[in-house]
N, C-alpha and C positions, 0 to 999 in steps of 0.2 A: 505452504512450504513444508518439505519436509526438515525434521531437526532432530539431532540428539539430544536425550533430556537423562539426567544424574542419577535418577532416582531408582529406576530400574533397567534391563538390558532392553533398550528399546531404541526402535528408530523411529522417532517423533514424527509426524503428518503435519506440520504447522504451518497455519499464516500467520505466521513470528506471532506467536503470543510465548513470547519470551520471558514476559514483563513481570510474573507470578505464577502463583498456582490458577489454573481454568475454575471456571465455575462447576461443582460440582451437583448433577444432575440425579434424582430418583434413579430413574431406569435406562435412560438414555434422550441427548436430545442437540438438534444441531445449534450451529452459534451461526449467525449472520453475515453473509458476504456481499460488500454491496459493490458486484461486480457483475453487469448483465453486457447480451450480446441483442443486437437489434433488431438482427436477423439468422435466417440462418450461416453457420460462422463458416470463413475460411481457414484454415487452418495449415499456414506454410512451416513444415520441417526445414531447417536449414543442416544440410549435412555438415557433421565435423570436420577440423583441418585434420588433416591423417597424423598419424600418428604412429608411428614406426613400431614402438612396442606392442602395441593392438592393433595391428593392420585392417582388421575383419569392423570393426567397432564400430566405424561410420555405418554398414550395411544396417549392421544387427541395432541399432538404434533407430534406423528410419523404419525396417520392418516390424518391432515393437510397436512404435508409432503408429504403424498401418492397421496393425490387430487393434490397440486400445480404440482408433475410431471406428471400426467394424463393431467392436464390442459394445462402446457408447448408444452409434445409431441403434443397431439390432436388438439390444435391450430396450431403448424408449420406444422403439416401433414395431415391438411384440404385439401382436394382435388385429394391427392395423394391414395387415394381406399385404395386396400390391396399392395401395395408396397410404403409401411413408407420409410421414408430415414433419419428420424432427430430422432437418438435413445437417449433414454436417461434410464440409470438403476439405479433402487433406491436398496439399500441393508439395511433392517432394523437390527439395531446390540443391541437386547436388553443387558440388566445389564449383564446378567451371562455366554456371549461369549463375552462381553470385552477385557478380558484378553490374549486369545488367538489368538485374532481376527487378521488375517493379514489385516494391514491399509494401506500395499504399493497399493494395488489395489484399492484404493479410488481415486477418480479424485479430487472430491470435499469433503468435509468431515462437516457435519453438528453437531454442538454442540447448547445446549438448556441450558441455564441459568437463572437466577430468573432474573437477573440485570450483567454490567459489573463488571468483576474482578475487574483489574486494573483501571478501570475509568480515563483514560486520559484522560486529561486535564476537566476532570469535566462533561464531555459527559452525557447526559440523553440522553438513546439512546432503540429502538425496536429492531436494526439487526442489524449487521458489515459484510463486505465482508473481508477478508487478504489475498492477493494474497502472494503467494511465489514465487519468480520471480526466483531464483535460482534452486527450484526444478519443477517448473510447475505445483502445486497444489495448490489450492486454500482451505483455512478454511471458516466456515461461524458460525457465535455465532447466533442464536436467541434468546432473551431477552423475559421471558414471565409472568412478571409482567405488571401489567396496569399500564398506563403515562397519569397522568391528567397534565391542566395546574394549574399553581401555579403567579396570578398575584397580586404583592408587587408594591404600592406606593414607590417611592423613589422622595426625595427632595431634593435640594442645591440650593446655591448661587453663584451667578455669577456677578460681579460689581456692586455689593449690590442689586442686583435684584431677588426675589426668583422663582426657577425653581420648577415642577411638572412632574416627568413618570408616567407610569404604566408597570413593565415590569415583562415581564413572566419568573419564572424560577417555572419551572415543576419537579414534581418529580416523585416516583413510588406510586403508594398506599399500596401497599402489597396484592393485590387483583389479579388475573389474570386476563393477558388483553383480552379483547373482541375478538369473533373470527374476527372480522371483523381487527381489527388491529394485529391480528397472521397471519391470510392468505395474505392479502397484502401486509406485512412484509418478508415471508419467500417465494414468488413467487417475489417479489424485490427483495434479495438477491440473487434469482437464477441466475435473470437477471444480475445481477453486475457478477456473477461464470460463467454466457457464454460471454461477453465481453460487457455486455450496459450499457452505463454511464447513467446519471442523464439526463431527459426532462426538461430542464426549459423554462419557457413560463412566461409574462412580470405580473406586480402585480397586474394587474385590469382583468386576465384570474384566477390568481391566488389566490384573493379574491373570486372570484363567487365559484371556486371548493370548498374552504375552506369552503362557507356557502350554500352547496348544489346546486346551480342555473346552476350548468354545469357540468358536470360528468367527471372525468378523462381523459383525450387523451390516459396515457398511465399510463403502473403499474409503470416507472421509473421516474413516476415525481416527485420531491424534496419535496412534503410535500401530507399527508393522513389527510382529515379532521376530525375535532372528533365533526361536526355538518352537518346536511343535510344528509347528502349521506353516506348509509351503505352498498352500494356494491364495488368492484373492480373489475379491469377485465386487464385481457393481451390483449391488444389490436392491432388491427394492424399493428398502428406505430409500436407496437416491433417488429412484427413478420417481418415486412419490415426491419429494422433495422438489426434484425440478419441474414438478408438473405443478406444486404448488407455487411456483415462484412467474412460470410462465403459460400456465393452464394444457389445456388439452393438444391444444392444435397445431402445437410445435410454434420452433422460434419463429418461423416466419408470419406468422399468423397469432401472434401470441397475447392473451390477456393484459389487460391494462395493470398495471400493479399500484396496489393500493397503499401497502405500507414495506418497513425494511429496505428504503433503499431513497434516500433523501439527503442531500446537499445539506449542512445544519448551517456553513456558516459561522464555525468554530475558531479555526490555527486562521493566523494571519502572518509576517514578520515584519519586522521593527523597522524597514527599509527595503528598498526594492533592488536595490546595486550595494555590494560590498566589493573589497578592495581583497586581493588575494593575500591569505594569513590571516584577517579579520575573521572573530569571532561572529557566525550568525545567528541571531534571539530567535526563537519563532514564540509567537503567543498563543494560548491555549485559553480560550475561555470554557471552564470546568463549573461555572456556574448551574449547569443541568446534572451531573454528572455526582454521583451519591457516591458515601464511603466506602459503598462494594464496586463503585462501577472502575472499569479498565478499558486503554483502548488504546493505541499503535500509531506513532507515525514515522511513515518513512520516506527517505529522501532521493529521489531518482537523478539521473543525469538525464540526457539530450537522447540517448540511446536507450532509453530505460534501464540501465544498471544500475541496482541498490546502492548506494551509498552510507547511509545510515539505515538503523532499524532501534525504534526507541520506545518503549513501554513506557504509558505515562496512565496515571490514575486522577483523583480530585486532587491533590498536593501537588501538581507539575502542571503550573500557569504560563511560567518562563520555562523554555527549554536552549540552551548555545550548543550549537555545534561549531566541531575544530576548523584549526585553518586549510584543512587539507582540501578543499575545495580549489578547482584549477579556473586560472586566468580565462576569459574569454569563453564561458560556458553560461547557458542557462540549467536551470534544477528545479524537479518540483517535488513541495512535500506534499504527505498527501495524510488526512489523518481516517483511521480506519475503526470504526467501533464495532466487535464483532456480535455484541451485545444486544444492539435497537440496528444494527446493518446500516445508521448514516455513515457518513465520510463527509470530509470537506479537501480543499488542495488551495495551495497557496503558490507563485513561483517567484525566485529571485536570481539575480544575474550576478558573477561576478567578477569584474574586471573592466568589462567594458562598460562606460559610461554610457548612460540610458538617455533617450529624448527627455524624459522626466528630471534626470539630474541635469542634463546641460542648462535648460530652463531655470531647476530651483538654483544655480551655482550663479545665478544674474549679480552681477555686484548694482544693480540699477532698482533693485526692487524696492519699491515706493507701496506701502501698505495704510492704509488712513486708519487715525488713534479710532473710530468707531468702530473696526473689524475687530483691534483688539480688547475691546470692549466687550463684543459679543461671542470670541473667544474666553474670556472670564466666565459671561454669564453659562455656555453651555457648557464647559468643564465642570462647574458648579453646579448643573443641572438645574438652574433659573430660567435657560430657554429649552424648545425641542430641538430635535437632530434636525428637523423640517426646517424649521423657524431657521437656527443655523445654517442652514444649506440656501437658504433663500437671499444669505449675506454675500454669497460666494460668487456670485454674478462681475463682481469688481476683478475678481483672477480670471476668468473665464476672456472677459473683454478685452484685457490689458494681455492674455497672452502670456501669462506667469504660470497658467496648470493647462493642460490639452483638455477640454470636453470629450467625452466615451461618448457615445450613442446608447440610452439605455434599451436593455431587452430584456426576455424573459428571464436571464438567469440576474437580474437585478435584483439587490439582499437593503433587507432593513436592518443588519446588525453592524455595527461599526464598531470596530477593534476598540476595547480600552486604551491601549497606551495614543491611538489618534486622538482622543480627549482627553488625556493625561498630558499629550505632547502641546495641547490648545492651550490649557492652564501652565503647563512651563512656559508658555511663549510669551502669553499674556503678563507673568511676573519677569520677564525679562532673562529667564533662567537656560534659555535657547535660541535659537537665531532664528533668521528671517527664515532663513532658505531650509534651515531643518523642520519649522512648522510647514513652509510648504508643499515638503516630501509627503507629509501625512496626506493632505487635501489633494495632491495628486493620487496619492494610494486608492482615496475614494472615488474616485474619477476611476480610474485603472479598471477596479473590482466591481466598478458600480453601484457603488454603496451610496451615490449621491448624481441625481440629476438634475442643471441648475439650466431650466426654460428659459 
């Protein structure tokens, strides 16, 4: 994503690492993106709605497009003559095949917008990456209004002492941005839709690029100057980079990946259907996750558009997000570490009533006093998760939770608050049909297969 950041005149490069200052690095070095493409990618441009005051805007946005993938391929297949191995296909979809257009054959999918929708958390932003972890697609929005900076005095006091900033908040102008900040814009994006996180390199490499004295290392580094230097470039470091994540032989044909890019099994939330205006918990287990560590998650809709975008560290186990969530939708969060490149994704519905809740909402449900026994001992951790799971045959039979089918992406981690939620049930502190919700959850997620 690209972003505006306070500190200096810049236009930030970011996958929302909003949440803090980055990790600062020796010389330079990238941060992990755990976003791969399976094969070689499609890549459909969806032309913009027109737009009266820029008439031209829709062209010159699909043909940037067209150079950044000439750019991409032709750099990774330097060398390689006439046997290319790193394909990549752009499919331009203007206005009036929209409609009918099949978009399952999109790997990637590019949308052009004046400015963000939704605007979370207040983002002044050039480009967003959205991965969708549950189907393997990736969205990309380019923003194509120009982003100046906007720098405000602010003053206070402090034990009667008076303080002075100057700090940037940037806005759009209403003007289109410069090609120079569309092309570097929408060829960083791509980079984030093949799997490369952010270059960060320390604040005094980071000054000089900002005021021209040193040119780029790389298109993925976290900020685009808007002084000095009016070109860009994919640079080697990338093209090393993506060669390290999927070897020699191009995507189609690509090395097995070893580490950086692993399901952890982390965010879960507190229920699977909420009620529209209700507050939604998600849970965070930060138990791996050290006093420097940092890491993102964010909440998509049905279409992939961001919703939320939330920095969380070791101290943020509980996260609620607001009621603004619409009736009759699904959402999924997804949690992103740019740090070790896991992620995990969680989804929840809300409005409409799920198979899962019509079931748990049974006013008939009959549970024998030895389940809630055995609810005691594993909140208490007197039995295993196994052991417990082996109790659960009585739901299954009786038609009070649905059996999953377990498969490969089947998880041995079981959310605390579902064993938090066993010990409320067990002292009588929750209802039938709320402990239910849990033991369906794990059924859902597959965090429990009961033979």
């Amino acid at each position: 994503m690209k972003k505006i950041i306070s500190s200096v005149i810049t236009i930030a490069l970011v996958f929302s690492l909003v949440f803090g200052a980055s990790p600062v690095f020796a010389t330079g070095q990238f941060l992990l993106m755990p976003i791969r493409v399976q094969h070689g990618p499609t890549i459909c441009a969806i032309e913009p709605q027109a737009n009266t005051k820029f008439p031209t805007v829709g062209k010159q946005l699909l043909d940037e497009t067209e150079y950044a993938v000439i750019d991409w391929k032709t750099k990774l297949n330097e060398g390689l003559g006439r046997h290319p191995v790193w394909n990549i296909t752009l499919v331009k979809v203007p206005l009036g095949q929209q409609n009918g257009f099949d978009y399952s054959k999109c790997d990637i999918t590019i949308h052009y917008l004046p400015q963000p929708q939704e605007n979370p958390n207040g983002f002044i932003a050039t480009g967003v990456t959205i991965p969708n972890f549950e189907t393997g697609k990736t969205n990309i929005e380019i923003y194509y209004l120009d982003i100046q900076p906007n720098w405000v005095k602010t003053e206070w006091i402090e034990n009667g002492q008076g303080y002075y900033a100057y700090i940037d908040k940037p806005y759009y102008t209403g003007l289109i941005a410069t090609s120079t900040q569309l092309d570097s814009t929408i060829r960083h994006e791509m980079g984030h839709s093949f799997g490369l996180g952010h270059y960060i390199v320390p604040y005094d490499r980071l000054h000089n690029i900002i005021n021209g004295l040193e040119d780029m290392p790389s298109i993925m580094i976290d900020t685009v100057t808007v002084l000095g230097v009016k070109h860009y470039d994919i640079t080697s470091l990338d093209l090393t980079q993506i060669k390290s994540i999927y070897g020699n032989s191009g995507f189609d044909n690509q090395a097995k990946q070893t580490s950086g890019y692993q399901r952890v099994y982390e965010l879960s939330t507190s229920r699977q259907s909420y009620q529209p205006g209700e507050k939604i918990m998600l849970n965070l287990n930060t138990n791996t996750f050290s006093q420097n560590s940092f890491a993102e998650i964010i909440v998509i809709d049905s279409n992939n558009t961001m919703m939320e975008n939330i920095g969380v560290s070791k101290t943020n186990s509980t996260i609620f997000l607001d009621g603004k969530y619409q009736n009759n939708e699904k959402y999924l969060a997804e949690l992103i570490n740019p740090i070790t490149g896991d992620f995990d994704f969680t989804s929840f519905t809300v409005g409409t009533p799920s198979e899962v809740q019509d079931t748990s909402k049974k006013t008939d449900i009959v549970i024998p006093p030895w389940i809630k026994d055995n609810a005691k001992q594993w909140a208490s951790n007197s039995i295993s998760d196994d052991e417990f799971a082996k109790g659960l045959q009585y739901f299954i039979s009786n038609k009070i939770i649905v059996q999953n089918q377990p498969d490969s992406s089947h998880s041995n981690h079981i959310p605390n608050w579902v064993k938090n939620n066993a010990g409320l049930w067990a002292s009588g502190q929750i209802s039938d049909q709320e402990f239910v919700k849990g033991l369906q959850y794990l059924s859902d997620n597959k965090m429990i297969s009961v033979q």
